[in-house]
C-alpha positions as CSV (number, residue, x, y, z in Angstrom):
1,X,-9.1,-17.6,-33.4
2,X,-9.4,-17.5,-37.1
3,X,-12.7,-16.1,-38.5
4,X,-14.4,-17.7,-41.2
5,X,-16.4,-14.6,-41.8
6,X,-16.5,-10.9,-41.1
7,X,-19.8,-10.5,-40.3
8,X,-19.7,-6.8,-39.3
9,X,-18.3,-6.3,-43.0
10,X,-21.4,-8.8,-44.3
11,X,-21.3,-12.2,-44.5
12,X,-23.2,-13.3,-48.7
13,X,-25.5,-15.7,-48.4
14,X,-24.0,-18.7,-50.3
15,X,-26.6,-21.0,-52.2
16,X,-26.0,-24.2,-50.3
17,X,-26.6,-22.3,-47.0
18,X,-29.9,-20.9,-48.7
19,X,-31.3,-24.5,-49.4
20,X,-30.1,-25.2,-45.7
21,X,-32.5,-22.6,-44.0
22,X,-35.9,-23.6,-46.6
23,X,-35.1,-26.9,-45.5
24,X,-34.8,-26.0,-41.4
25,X,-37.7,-23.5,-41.8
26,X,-40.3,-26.3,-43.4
27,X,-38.9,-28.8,-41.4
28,X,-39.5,-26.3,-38.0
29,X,-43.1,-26.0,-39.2
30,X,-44.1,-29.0,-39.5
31,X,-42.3,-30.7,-36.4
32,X,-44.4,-28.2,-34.5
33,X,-47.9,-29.1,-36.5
34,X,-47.0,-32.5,-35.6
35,X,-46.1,-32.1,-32.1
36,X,-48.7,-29.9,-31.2
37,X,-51.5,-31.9,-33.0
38,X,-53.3,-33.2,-30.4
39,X,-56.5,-31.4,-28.9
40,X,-56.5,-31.6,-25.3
41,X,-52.4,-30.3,-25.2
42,X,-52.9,-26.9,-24.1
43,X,-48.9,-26.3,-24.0
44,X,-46.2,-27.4,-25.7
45,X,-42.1,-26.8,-24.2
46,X,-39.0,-27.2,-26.7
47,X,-35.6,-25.7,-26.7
48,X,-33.3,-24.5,-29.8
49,X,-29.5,-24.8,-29.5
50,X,-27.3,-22.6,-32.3
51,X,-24.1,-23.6,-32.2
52,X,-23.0,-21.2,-34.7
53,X,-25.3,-18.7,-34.4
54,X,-23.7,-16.2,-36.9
55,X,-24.4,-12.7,-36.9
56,X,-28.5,-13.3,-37.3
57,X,-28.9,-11.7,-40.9
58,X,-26.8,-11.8,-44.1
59,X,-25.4,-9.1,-46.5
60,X,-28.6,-8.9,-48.7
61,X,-31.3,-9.2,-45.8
62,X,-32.1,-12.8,-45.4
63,X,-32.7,-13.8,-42.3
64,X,-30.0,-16.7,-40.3
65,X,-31.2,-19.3,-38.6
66,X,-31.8,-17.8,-35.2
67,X,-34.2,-15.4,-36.8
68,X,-35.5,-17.9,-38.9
69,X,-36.5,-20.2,-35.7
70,X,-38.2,-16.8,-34.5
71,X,-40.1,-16.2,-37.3
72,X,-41.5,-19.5,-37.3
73,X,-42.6,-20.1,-33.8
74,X,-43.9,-16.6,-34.0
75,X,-46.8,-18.2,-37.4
76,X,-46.6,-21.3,-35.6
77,X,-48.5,-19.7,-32.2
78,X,-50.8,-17.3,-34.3
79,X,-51.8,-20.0,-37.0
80,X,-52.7,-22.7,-34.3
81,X,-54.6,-20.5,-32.0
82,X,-56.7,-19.5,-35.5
83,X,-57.8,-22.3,-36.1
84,X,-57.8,-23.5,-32.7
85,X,-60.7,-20.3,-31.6
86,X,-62.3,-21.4,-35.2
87,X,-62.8,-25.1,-33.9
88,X,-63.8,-24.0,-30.2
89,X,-60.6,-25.6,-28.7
90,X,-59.0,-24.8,-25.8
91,X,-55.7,-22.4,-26.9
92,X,-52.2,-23.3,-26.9
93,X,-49.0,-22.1,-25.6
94,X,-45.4,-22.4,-26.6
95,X,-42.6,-22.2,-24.2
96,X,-39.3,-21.8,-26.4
97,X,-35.4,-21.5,-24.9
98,X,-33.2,-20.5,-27.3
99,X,-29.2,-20.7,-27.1
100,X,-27.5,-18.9,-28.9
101,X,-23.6,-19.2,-29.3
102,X,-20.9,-17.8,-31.5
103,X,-17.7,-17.6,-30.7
104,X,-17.0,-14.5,-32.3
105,X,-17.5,-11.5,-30.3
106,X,-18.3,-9.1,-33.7
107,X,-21.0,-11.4,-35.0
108,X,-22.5,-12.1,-31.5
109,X,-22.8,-8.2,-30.9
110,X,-24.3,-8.4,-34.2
111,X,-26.8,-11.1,-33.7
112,X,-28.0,-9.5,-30.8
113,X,-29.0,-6.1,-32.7
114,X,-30.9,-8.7,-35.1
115,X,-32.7,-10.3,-32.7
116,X,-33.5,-8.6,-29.5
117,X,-35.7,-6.5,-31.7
118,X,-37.5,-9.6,-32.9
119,X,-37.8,-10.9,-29.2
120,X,-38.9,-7.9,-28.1
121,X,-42.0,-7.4,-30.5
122,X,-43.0,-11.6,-30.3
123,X,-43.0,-10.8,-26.7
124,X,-45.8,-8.0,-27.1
125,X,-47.5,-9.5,-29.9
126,X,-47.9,-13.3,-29.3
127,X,-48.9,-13.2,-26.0
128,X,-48.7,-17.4,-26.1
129,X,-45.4,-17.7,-27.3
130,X,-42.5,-17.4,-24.2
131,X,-39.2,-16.8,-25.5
132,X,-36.1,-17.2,-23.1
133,X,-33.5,-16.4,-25.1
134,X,-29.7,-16.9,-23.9
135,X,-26.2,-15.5,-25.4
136,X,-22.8,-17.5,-25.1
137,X,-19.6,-16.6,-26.5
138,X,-17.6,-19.7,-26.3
139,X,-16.2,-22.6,-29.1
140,X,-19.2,-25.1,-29.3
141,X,-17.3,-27.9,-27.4
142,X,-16.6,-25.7,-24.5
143,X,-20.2,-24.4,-24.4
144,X,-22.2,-27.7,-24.3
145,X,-21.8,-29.0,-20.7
146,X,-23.0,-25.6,-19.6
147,X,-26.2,-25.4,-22.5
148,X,-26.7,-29.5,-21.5
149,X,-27.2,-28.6,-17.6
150,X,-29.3,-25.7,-18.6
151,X,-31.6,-27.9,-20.3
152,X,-31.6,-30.7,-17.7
153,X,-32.6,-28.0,-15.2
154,X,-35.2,-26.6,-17.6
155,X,-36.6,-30.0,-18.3
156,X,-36.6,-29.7,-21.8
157,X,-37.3,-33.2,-23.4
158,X,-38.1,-31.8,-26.6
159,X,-34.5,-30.0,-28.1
160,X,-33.2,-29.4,-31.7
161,X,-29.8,-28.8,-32.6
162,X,-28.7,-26.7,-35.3
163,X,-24.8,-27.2,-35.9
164,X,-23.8,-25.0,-38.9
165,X,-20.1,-25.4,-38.1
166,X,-17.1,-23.8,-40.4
167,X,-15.3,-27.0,-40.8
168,X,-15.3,-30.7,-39.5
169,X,-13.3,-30.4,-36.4
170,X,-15.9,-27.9,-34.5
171,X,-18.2,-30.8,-33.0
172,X,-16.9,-34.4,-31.9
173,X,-18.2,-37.5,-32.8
174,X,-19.0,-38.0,-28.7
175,X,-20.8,-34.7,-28.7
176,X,-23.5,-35.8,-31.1
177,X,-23.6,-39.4,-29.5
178,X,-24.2,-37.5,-26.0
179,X,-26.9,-35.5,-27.1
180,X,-29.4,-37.7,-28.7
181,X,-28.8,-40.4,-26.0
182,X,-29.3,-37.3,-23.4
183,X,-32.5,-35.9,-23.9
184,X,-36.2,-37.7,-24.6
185,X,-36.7,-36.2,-28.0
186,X,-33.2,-34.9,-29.5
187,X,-32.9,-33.6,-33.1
188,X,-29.5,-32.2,-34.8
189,X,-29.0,-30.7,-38.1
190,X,-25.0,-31.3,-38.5
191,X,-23.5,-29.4,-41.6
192,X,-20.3,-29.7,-42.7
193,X,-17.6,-29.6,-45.7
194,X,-17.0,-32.9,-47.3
195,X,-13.1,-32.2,-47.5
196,X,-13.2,-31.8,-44.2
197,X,-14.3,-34.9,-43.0
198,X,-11.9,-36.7,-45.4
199,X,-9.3,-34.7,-43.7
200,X,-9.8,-35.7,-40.5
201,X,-10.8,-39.1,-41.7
202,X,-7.2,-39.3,-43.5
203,X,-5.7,-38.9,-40.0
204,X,-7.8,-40.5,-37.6
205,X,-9.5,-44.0,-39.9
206,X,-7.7,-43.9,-43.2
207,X,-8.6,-47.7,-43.9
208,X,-12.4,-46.6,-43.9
209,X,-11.7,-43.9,-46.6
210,X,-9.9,-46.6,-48.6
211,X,-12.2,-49.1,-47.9
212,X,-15.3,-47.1,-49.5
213,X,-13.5,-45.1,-51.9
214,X,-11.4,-47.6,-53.2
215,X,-13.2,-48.3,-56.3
216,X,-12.1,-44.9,-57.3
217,X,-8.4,-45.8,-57.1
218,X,-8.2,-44.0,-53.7
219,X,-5.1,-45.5,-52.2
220,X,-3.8,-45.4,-48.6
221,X,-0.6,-43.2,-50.2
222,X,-2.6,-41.0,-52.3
223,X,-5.8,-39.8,-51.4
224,X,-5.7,-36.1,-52.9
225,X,-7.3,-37.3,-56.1
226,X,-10.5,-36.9,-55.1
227,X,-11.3,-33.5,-55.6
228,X,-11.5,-34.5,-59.2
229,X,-13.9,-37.3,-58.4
230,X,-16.7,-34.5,-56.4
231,X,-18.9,-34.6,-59.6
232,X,-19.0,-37.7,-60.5
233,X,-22.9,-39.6,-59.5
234,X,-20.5,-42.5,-58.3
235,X,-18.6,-40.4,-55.9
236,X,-22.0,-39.4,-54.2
237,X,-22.8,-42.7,-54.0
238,X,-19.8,-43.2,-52.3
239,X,-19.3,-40.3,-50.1
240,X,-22.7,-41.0,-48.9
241,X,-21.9,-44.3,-47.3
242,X,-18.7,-42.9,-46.2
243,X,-20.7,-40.5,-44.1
244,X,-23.2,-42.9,-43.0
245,X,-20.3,-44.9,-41.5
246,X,-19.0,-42.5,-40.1
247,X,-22.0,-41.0,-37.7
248,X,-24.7,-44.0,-38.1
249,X,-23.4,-44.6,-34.1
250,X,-23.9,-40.8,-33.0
251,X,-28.5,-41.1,-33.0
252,X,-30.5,-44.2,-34.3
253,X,-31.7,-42.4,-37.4
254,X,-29.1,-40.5,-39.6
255,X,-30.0,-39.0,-42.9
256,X,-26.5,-38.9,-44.9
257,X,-27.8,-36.6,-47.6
258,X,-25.6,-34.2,-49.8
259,X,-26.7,-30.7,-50.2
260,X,-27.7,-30.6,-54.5
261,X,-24.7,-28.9,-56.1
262,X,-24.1,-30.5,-59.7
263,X,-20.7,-29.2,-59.9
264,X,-19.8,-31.8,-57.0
265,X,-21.2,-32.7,-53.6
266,X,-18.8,-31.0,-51.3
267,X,-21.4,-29.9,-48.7
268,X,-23.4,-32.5,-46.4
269,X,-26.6,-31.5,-44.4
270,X,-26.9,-34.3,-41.7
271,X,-30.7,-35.0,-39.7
272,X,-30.2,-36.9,-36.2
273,X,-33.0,-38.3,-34.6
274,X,-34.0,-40.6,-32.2
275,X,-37.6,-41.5,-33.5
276,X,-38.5,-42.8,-36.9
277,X,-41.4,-40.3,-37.2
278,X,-38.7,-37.5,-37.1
279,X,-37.1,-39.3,-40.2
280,X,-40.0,-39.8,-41.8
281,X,-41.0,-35.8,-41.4
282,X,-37.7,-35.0,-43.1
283,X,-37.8,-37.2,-45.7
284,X,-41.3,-35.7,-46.3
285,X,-40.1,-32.4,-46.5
286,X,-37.3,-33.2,-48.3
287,X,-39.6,-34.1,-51.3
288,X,-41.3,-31.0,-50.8
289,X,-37.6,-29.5,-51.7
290,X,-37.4,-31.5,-54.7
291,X,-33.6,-31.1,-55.9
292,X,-32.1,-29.6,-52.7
293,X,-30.6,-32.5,-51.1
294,X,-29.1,-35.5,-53.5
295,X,-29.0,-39.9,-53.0
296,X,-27.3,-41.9,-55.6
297,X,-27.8,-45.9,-55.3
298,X,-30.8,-47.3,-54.5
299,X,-34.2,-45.5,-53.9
300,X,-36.6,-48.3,-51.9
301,X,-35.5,-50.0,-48.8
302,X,-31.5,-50.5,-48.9
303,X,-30.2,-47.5,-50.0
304,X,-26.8,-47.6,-49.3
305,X,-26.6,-50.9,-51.1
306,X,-24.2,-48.9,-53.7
307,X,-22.5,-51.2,-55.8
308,X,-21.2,-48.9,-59.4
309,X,-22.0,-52.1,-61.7
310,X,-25.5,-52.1,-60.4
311,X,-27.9,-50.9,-62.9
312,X,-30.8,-50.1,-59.7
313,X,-28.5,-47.3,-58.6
314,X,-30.2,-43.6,-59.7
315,X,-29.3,-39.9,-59.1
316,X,-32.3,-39.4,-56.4
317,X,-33.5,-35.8,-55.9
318,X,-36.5,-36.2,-53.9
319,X,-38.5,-35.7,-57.5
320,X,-41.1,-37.0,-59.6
321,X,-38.7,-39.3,-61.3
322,X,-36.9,-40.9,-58.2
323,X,-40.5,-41.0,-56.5
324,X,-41.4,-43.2,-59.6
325,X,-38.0,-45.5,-59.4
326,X,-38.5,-46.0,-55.4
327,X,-42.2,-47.2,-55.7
328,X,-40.8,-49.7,-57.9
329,X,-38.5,-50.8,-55.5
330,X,-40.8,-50.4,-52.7
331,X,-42.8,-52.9,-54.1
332,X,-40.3,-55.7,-54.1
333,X,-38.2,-55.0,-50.8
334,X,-41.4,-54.4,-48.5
335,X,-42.6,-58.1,-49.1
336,X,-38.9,-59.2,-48.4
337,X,-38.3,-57.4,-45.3
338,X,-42.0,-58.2,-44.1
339,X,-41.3,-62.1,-44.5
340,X,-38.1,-61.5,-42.5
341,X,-40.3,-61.4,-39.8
342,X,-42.1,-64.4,-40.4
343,X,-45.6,-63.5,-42.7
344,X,-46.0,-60.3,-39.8
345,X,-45.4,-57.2,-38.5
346,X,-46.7,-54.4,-36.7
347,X,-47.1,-51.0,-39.1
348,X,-45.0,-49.1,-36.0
349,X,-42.3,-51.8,-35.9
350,X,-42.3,-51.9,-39.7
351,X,-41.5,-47.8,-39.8
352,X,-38.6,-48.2,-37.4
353,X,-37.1,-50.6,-38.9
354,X,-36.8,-49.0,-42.6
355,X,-36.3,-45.5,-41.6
356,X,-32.7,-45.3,-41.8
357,X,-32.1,-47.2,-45.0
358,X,-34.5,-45.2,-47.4
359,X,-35.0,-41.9,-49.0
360,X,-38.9,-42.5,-50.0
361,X,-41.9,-40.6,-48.8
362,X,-44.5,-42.1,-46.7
363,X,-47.3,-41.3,-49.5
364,X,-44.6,-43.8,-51.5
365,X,-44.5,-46.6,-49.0
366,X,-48.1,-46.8,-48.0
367,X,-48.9,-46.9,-51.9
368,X,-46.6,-49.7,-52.4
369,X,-48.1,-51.9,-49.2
370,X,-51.7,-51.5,-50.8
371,X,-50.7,-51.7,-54.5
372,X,-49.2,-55.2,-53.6
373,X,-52.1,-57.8,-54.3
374,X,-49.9,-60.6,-51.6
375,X,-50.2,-57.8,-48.9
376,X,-52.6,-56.8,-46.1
377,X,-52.8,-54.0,-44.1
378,X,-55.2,-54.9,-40.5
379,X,-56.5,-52.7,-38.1
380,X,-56.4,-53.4,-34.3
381,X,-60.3,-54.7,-34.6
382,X,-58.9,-56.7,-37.8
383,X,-60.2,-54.6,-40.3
384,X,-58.9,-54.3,-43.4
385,X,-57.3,-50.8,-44.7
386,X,-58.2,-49.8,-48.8
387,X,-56.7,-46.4,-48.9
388,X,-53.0,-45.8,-48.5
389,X,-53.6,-42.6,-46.5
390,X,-55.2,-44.5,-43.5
391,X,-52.8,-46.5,-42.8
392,X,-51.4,-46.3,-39.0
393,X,-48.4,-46.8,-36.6
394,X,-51.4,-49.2,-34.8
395,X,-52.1,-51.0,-38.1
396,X,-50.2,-54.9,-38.7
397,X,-49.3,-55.8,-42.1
398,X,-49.5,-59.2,-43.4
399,X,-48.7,-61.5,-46.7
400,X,-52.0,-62.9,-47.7
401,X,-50.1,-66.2,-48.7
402,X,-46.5,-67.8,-49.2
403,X,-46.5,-69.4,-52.6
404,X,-43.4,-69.4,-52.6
405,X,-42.3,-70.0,-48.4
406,X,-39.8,-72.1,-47.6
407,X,-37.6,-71.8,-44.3
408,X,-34.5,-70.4,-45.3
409,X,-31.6,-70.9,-42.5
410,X,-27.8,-70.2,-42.4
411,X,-24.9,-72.5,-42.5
412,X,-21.7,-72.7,-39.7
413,X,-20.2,-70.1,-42.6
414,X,-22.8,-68.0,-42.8
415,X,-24.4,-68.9,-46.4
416,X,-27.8,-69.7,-47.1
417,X,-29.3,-72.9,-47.2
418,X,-33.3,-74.0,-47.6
419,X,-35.5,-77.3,-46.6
């Protein structure tokens, strides 16, 4: 087996791998705010799956992602109960199995000194948290069947995978695909090296690499050009659809996002999920990490429409600025998508279907829907919603009038034609 890193000798923490683990760590805190939200759930049961678990700390301290999970359940438990004893509520509990696998005998020896420390103290000092924590020293794809029957037994609906592989080639395509379509409520964090994936994708679907890259004279017989390219706001752009196409079949919301490195995107940070609220958490978050993950093209509704002669697409960091551009956006393509359905659709309905075609925070959206004087937002009772906060998943939104309506049908060849 050839080791990426020698973690008995110290593994440095490199700075895409730092952004990584802010990322996982706000992201962990608020998927368990949000999934432990309601009053009368006195329990709550998930399970963590490392792939490549790693030796648990790095060379200056920090904490890997195992511990990291930890550390955060561990605040999770104590910060809900606080305010749970403060609001006389019943408390809660959280049942936790962990997985942890590395293939690499040294860092696994490693990662267990790390952790079983940590385990240890959380067991006698947050009496509701149970950890069931579980070693295996095995290549990912060997490993899954057994950690996918272990959490069929367990009955865990609720799992998150974190797959922090070396290269491309660690986890197939048919992996991802099985998880999310295996479990109730499946999440993966997917990381990988963009040369990678255009090494395998040079093998195994060269047209597809020609096909989006082609505008930046990638050839079928030449395709080692592109390193030069990594830079460029036009190769994200690129790259990012790339990478859409290649996994949007693997969960039914992808987030192709680039980890932030101005001296080229070469690093991609991938969110699965099967549920648009888990897409809509991330982007969330993502905002809160202004600058950490990167979108160039569009910023409201169809993102991926990239086209290099458009002048809508934007370097979008999750920032003040591309917040500004998207609500712009948002205030156009909402209307357009709503008519799609006719003059209606339900708030719920409307979430799924936009989630997986735009970087913009919720705060964004819901300002856009009221800020458009042709829109309506009703309640169930047929209220009417004024504030962009209380808008909810229950809620219908609706164009107050169609100046402009006319039925709009397609031809035998597919264009458009109106009456």
């Amino acid at each position: 087996m050839e080791k990426r890193y020698s973690w008995t000798k110290g593994v440095e923490l490199e700075e895409h791998t730092r952004r990584k683990h802010k990322i996982l760590r706000e992201y962990l805190a608020r998927y368990l705010t949000v999934r432990c939200a309601r009053p009368q759930q006195t329990k709550f049961r998930l399970a963590v799956i490392e792939g490549f678990a790693g030796g648990g700390r790095y060379k200056c301290g920090s904490a890997g992602s195992p511990i990291l999970f930890i550390e955060e359940l561990r605040a999770a438990v104590e910060r809900f109960n606080i305010q749970r004893q403060a609001d006389g509520m019943a408390p809660l509990e959280i049942e936790c199995y962990l997985a942890l696998n590395d293939e690499d005998s040294d860092a696994l020896d490693l990662l267990k000194s790390n952790t079983e420390p940590l385990v240890a103290a959380t067991r006698s000092e947050v009496p509701r948290l149970y950890l069931k924590v579980e070693y295996f020293q095995q290549p990912f794809e060997a490993v899954y069947p057994t950690i996918k029957e272990r959490l069929i037994q367990g009955r865990y609906h609720n799992v998150i995978f974190n797959l922090d592989q070396y290269g491309h080639n660690d986890v197939d395509l048919s992996t991802l695909s099985d998880i999310s379509s295996s479990f109730g409520s499946a999440e993966i964090f997917y990381t990988f090296g963009i040369s990678s994936l255009l090494a395998f994708l040079r093998k195994s679907n060269l047209p597809l690499v020609v096909k989006q890259l082609g505008f930046l004279g990638v050839t079928s017989d030449d395709v080692s050009a592109l390193d030069g390219q990594m830079s460029k706001h036009e190769w994200l752009g690129a790259a990012e659809r790339l990478v859409f196409e290649s996994f949007h079949g693997c969960a039914r919301y992808v987030s192709p996002f680039s980890i932030n490195n101005p001296d080229g995107w070469r690093y991609w940070l991938i969110h699965f999920a099967s549920n648009y609220r888990a897409r809509q958490e991330y982007n969330n978050v993502l905002h809160q990490n202004s600058s950490m993950q990167a979108h160039y093209g569009r910023s409201g509704l169809n993102m991926l429409c990239f086209d290099p002669r458009e002048s809508e697409n934007i370097l979008y960091l999750f920032d003040v600025s591309g917040r500004a551009a998207a609500t712009q956006q948002l205030l156009e393509d909402i209307p357009r998508l709503i008519t799609g359905f006719g003059d209606a659709v339900g708030v719920g309905e409307f979430y799924g279907s936009i989630y997986n075609m735009t970087p913009a925070h919720m705060d964004d959206i819901h300002m856009a829907i009221i800020d458009n004087p042709d829109m309506q937002v009703l309640t169930p009772s047929g209220g009417e919603r004024r504030r962009p906060n209380t808008i909810e998943a229950s809620d219908t939104l609706r164009m107050k009038s169609q100046r402009s309506f006319f039925p709009v049908f397609f031809s035998k060849d597919g264009s458009k034609t109106g009456s």
